[in-house]
Steps between C-alpha positions, in 0.01 A plus 500: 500500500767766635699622143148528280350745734802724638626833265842408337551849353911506368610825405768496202719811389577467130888657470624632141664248314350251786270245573289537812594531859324365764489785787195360688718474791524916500136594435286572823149614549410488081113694441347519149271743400275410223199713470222390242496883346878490470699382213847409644556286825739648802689318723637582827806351693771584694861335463659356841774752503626790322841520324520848626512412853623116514814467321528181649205341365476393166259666310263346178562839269150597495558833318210738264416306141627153683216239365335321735275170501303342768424158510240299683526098486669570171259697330589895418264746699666814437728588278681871444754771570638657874394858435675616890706396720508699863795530696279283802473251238174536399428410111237572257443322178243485252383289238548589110146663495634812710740598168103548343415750742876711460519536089266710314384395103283637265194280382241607238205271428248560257153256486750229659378214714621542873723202501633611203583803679656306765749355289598829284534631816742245600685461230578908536594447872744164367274269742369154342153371552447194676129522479225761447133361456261615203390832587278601234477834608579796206763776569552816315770677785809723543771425746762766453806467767335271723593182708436176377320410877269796408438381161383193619306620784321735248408207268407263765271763631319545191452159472356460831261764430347325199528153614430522833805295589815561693827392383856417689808593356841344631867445347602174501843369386524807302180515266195656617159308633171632526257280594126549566395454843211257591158675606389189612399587890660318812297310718 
């Protein structure tokens, strides 16, 4: 019973020129934050010591633009790039989808379905598409100087409006998801 139901999350630190290296051993108190309305996944940890203040110590090289991957019983559950490192230790990384919310592209659409719109707009922003389902909705729209996140908020909102539906949106391995969530209610 015991392995199947405990959390076996490794953390990996891909080097350049490297394969990865296990620094699981370093890594305490790890929080991700992945909010349904958000587009990119954060995670939270802090490293057991500093290099700053432990010479002593080794220390794993967690540095800014290190890529990171998190395991769980072998299967990847996050996947992305440090984006800080404190001088406590503390580090912040986030998943590819947070480089759609930093550029800026300009998309023009004219009597275009909204998945179709999707994937203009990612090929612009230099993002593959993993999956987008048929949205039949038409588009005739401007984006002039705007993020990619916004671009895709805009569109999804348009087709909830029509449709009725909501849609999630999520980076995964690199290529964008959105997904339509169930309305099917609990009991």
């Amino acid at each position: 019973m015991g392995r199947d139901y405990v959390d076996d999350h490794r953390f990996y630190l891909y080097r350049a020129g490297g394969g990865p290296e296990d620094i699981t051993r370093w890594v305490r108190q790890p929080q991700a934050r992945d909010v349904l309305e958000a587009l990119s996944v954060e995670l939270t940890f802090s490293v057991l010591r500093n290099q700053l203040y432990d010479a002593g110590m080794p220390w794993p090289g967690v540095r800014p633009g290190s890529k990171l991957r998190v395991d769980n019983h072998g299967r990847e559950v996050f996947s992305g790039v440090v984006q800080t490192v404190g001088l406590d230790g503390s580090v912040t990384a986030n998943d590819q989808g947070w480089y759609l919310t930093k550029s800026k592209i300009l998309l023009q659409v004219s009597n275009a379905a909204a998945d179709d719109a999707i994937r203009r707009m990612c090929a612009k922003a230099g993002i593959p598409v993993g999956e987008i389902p048929r949205l039949p909705t038409r588009l005739s729209e401007v984006w002039t100087g705007d993020a990619p996140e916004t671009i895709l908020q805009d569109i999804l909102k348009i087709c909830s409006a029509e449709t009725g539906k909501q849609y999630k949106r999520r980076v995964k391995g690199g290529a964008l998801y959105v997904t339509e969530l169930p309305d099917t209610p609990m009991t």
